[in-house]
C-alpha positions in Angstrom: -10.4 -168.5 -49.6 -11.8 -168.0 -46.0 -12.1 -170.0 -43.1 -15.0 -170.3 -41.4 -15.8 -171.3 -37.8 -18.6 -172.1 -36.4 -19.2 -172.2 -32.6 -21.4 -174.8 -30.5 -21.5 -176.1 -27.3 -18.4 -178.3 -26.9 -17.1 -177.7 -30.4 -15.2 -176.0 -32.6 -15.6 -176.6 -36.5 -13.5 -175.3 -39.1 -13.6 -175.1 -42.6 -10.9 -173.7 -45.4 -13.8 -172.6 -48.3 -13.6 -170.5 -51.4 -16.6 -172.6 -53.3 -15.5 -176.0 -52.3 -14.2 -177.4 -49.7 -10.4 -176.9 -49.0 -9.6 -178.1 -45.1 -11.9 -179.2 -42.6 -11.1 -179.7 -39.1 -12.7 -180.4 -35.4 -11.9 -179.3 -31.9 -13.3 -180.1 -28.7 -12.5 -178.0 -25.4 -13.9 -180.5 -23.2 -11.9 -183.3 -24.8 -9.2 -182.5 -26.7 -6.7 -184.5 -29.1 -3.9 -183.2 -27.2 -1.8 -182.6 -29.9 1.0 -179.6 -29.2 0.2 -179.9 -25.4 3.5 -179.1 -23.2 2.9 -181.6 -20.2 5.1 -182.1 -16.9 5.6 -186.0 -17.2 7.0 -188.6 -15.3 8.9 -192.0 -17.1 7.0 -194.9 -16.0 8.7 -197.4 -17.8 11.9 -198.2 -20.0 11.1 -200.8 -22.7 14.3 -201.2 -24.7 12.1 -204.1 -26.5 10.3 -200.5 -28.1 13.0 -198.8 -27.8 11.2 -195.9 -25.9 9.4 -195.4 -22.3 5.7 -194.5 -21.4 5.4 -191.3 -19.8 2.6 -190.2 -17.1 0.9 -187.4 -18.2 -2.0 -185.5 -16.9 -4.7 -187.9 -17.9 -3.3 -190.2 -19.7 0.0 -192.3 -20.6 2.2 -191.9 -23.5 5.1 -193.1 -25.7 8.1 -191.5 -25.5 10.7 -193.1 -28.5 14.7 -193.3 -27.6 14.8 -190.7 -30.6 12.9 -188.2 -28.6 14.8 -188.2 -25.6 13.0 -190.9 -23.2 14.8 -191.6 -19.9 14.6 -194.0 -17.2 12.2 -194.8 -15.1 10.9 -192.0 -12.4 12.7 -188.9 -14.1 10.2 -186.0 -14.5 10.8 -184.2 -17.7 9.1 -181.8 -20.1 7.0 -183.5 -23.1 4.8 -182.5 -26.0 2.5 -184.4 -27.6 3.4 -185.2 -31.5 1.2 -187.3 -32.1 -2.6 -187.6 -31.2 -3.8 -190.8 -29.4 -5.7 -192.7 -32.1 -6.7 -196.4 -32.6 -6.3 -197.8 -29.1 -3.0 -196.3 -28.6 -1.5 -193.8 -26.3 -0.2 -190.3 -27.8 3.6 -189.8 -29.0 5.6 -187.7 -27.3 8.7 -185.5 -27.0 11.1 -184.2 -25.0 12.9 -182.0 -27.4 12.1 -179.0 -25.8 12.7 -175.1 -26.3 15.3 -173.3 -23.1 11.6 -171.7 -22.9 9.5 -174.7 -22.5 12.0 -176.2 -20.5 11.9 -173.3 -17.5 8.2 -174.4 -17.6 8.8 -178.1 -16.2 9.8 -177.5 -12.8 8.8 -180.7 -10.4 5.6 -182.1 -9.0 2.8 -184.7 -10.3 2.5 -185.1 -14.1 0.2 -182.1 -15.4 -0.7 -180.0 -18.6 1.5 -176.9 -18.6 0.6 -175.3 -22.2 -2.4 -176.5 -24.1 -2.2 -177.3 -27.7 -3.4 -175.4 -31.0 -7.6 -175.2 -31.6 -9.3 -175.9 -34.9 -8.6 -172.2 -36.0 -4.9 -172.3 -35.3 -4.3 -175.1 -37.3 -6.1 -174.3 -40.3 -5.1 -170.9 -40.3 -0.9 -172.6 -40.1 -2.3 -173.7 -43.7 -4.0 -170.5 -45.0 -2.1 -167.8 -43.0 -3.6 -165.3 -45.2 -7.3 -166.3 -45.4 -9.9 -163.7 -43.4 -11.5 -166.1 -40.8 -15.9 -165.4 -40.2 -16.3 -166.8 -36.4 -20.2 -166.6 -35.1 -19.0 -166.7 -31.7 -17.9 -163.6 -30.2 -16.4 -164.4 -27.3 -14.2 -167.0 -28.9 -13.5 -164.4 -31.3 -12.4 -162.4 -28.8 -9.8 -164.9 -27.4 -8.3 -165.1 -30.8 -4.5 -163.5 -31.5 -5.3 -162.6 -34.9 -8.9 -160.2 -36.5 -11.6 -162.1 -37.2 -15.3 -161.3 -38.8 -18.2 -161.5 -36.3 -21.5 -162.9 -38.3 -24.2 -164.9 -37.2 -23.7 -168.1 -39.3 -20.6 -169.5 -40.1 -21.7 -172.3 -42.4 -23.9 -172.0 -45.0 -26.1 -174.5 -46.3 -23.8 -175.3 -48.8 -21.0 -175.6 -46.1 -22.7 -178.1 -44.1 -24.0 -180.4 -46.8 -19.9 -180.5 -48.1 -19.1 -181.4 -44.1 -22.1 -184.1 -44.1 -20.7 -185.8 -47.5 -17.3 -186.8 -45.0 -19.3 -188.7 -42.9 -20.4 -190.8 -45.9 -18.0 -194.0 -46.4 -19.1 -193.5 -50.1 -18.5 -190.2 -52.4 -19.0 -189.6 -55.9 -15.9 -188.9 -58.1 -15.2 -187.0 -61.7 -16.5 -188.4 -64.5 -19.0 -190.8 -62.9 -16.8 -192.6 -60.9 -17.0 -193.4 -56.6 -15.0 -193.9 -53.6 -15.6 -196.0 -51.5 -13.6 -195.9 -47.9 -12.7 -198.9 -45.9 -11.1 -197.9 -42.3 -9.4 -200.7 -40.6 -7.7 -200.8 -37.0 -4.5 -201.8 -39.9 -5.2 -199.4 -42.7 -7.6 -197.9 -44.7 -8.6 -199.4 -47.8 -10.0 -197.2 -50.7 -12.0 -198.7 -53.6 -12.4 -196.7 -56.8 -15.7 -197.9 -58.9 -15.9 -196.4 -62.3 -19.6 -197.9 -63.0 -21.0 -194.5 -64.2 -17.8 -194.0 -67.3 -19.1 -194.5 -70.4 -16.2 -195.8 -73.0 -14.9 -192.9 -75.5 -13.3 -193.7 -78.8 -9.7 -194.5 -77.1 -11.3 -197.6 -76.9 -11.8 -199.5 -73.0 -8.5 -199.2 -72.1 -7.2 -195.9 -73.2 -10.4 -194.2 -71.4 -9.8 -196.4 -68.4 -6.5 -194.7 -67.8 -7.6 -191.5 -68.1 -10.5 -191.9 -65.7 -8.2 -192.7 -63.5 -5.7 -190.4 -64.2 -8.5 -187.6 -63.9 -9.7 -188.7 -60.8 -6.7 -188.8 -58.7 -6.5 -185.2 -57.8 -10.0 -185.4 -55.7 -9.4 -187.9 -54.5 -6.2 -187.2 -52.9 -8.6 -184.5 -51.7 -10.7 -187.0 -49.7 -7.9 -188.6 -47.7 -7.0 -185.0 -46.5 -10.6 -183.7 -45.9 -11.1 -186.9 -44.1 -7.6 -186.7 -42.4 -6.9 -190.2 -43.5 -3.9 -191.6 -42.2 -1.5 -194.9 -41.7 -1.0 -197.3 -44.7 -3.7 -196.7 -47.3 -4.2 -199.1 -49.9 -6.1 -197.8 -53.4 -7.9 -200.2 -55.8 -8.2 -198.4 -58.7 -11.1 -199.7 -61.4 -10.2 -201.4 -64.4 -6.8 -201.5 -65.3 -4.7 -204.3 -64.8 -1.7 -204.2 -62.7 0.9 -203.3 -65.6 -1.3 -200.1 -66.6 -2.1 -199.0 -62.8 2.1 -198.6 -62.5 1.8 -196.2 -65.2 0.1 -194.1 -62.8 2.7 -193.4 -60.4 3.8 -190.1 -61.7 0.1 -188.7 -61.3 -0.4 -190.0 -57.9 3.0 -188.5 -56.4 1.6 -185.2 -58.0 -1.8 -185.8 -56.5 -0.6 -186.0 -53.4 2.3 -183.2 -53.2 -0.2 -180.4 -52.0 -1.2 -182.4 -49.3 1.1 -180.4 -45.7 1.5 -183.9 -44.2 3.1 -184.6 -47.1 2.1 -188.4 -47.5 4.2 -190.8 -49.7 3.6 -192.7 -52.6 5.0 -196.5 -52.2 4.0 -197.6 -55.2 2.0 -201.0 -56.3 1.6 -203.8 -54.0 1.8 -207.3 -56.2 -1.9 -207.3 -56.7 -2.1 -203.7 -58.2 -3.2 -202.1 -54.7 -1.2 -198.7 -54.7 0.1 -197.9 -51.2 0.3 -194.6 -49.2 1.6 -193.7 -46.4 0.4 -190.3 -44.5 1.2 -189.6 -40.9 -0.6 -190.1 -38.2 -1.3 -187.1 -36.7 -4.7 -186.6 -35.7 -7.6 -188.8 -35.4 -9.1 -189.1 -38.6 -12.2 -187.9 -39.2 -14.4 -191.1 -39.1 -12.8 -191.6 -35.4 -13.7 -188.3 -34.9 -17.7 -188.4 -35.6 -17.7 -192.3 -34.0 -19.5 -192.7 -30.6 -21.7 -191.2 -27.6 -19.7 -188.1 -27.2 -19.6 -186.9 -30.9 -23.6 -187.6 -30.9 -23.9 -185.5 -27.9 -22.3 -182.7 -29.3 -24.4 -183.0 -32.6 -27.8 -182.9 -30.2 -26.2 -180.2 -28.2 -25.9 -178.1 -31.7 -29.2 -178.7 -32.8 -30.4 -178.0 -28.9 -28.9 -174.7 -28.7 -30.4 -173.3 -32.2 -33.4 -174.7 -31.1 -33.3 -171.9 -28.0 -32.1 -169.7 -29.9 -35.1 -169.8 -32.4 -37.6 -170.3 -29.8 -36.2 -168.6 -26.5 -39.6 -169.5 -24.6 -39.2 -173.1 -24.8 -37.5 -175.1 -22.3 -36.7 -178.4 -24.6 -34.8 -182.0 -22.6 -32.9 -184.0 -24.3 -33.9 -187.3 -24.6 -30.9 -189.8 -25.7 -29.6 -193.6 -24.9 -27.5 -193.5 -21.9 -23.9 -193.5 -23.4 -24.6 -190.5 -24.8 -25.9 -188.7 -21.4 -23.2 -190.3 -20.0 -20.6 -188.5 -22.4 -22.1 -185.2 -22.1 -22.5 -185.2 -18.2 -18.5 -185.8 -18.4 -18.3 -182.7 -20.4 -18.3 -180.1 -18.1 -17.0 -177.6 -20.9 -19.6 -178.5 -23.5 -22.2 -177.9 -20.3 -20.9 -174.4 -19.4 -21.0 -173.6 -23.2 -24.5 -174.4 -23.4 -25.5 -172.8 -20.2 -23.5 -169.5 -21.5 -25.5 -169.8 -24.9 -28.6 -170.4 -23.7 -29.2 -169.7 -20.1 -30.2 -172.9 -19.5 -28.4 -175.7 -17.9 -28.7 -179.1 -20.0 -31.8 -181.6 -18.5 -31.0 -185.1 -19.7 -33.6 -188.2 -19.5 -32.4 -191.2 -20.4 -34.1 -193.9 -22.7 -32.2 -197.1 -24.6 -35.8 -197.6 -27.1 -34.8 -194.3 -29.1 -33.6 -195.6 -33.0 -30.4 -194.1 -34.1 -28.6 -191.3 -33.7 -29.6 -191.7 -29.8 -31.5 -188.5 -29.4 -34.4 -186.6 -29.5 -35.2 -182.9 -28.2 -38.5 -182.8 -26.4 -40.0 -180.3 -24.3 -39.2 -180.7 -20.4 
């Protein structure tokens, strides 16, 4: 196992890969999750309705539960985030502080004091023993822990495993597919097993153990694609007295998962029902909108100038997207320190999806 990093303008991604893909997570400088940020905040309001307060903080407002030590409104107190903003809604926060984060607070506007774990921490929490390759050296550099300098990160094989989670379908074992659902509610999973072919158990016998079979990867999806919130799993085939069967072999399927997600069981119509915690945004959220297609173009921008360092290419891309880049001032620097070249930007609302085209200036 290794974890690979690979460095571009704006954006960190990480992968946990010994052959296939273990862990795969994103990070943004310029506009980070937030989760693990200490922040100076001040209470806004009580809602004893929610049981909790909002919470100024630097940029943004939060939830602060009665659990987590909320207070009334106007108090300035020390918070962390615990939970990422995600679906519309603020991020969750805490006040359960260390006596070392606490000395930190002191008084004053709301404002970040600590900033949170990157892509790299996180993953290497999970593999603490896995040699990282990083083609960046300066981040490399900035790193507490040895890493190995090459020049690409991700292989070929790498990014076409990566491309396959943007994909709402993937193919299973045995012939079968996923299909994924995300909902503002919950995500809904469909299993089709149209590519099985019967053995000589006879249509029911095999249908259980295609099932059976498949449930390890695809456990493996929802945590490569950092699903989270209710999930609701149509299996293929089986009616609802059979799927119950499968209980045993979902809780296993699910126990190497570090969110540690649980298993509810079967709703009346046969739909089995997980919970795993929001923590993150998942992935889909994460590759939605102008700012993820600006950081894609600014990827493909800077190799570009690196391959061909006499060229002086523009970006050409619908105005959302220029928009979200020329609010990046991180993802700007990045590429001026990459490059030498400070991003040009023309906008133009005909180009067909993704948004953007490279084109000389």
């Amino acid at each position: 196992m290794r974890l690979l990093a690979s460095i571009s303008p704006g954006e960190m991604r990480v992968a946990a890969w010994d052959g296939v893909l273990h862990d795969y997570a994103i990070w943004r400088p310029g506009a980070p999750d937030g989760l693990g940020e200490l922040h100076r905040g001040r209470v806004v309001a009580r809602v004893p309705a929610m049981a909790g307060a909002f919470v100024a903080i630097a940029g943004s407002e939060g939830f602060l539960p009665d659990s987590e030590g909320a207070a009334d409104a106007g108090t300035i107190l020390g918070v962390r985030i615990t939970r990422a903003a995600q679906g519309g809604k603020g991020p969750r926060l805490s006040a359960r502080l260390s006596d070392a984060e606490l000395g930190l607070v002191g008084s004053g506007p709301p404002a970040l004091l600590a900033a949170g774990p990157n892509a790299i921490h996180r993953l290497r929490a999970r593999h603490p023993d896995a040699p990282i390759d990083i083609d960046d050296p300066g981040t490399a550099a900035r790193l507490p822990f040895p890493a190995r300098i090459v020049a690409r990160a991700f292989s070929d094989e790498v990014e076409a495993s990566i491309e396959a989670l943007s994909e709402p379908v993937c193919q299973l074992p045995g012939g079968a597919r996923l299909s994924v659902y995300p909902t503002p509610a919950l995500t809904a999973l469909d299993v089709d097993l149209a590519g099985l072919s019967a053995d000589r158990r006879g249509k029911h016998a095999s249908q259980a153990a295609a099932n059976r079979a498949l449930l390890p990867a695809l456990a493996r999806q929802i945590r490569l694609r950092d699903l989270s919130g209710p999930i609701l799993v149509d299996l293929a085939g089986l009616t609802t007295r059979r799927r119950a069967a499968l209980a045993p072999d979902f809780i296993a399927a699910l126990a190497a998962d570090p969110l540690a997600p649980r298993f509810l069981g079967f709703t009346a119509l046969g739909l089995a029902e997980i919970l795993r915690p929001r923590v993150h945004p998942p992935l889909h959220e994460m590759l939605a909108g102008p700012h993820a297609a600006g950081l894609a173009a600014l990827r493909d921008l800077a190799r570009q100038c690196a391959a061909t360092p006499h060229r002086h290419p523009c970006l050409r891309t619908w105005p959302e997207i220029a928009t979200a880049l020329r609010a990046d001032s991180v993802a700007q620097a990045a590429l001026r320190a990459a490059t030498g070249r400070s991003l040009e930007l023309a906008e133009d609302r005909a180009l067909p999806t993704p948004g953007w085209r490279i084109e000389e200036s």
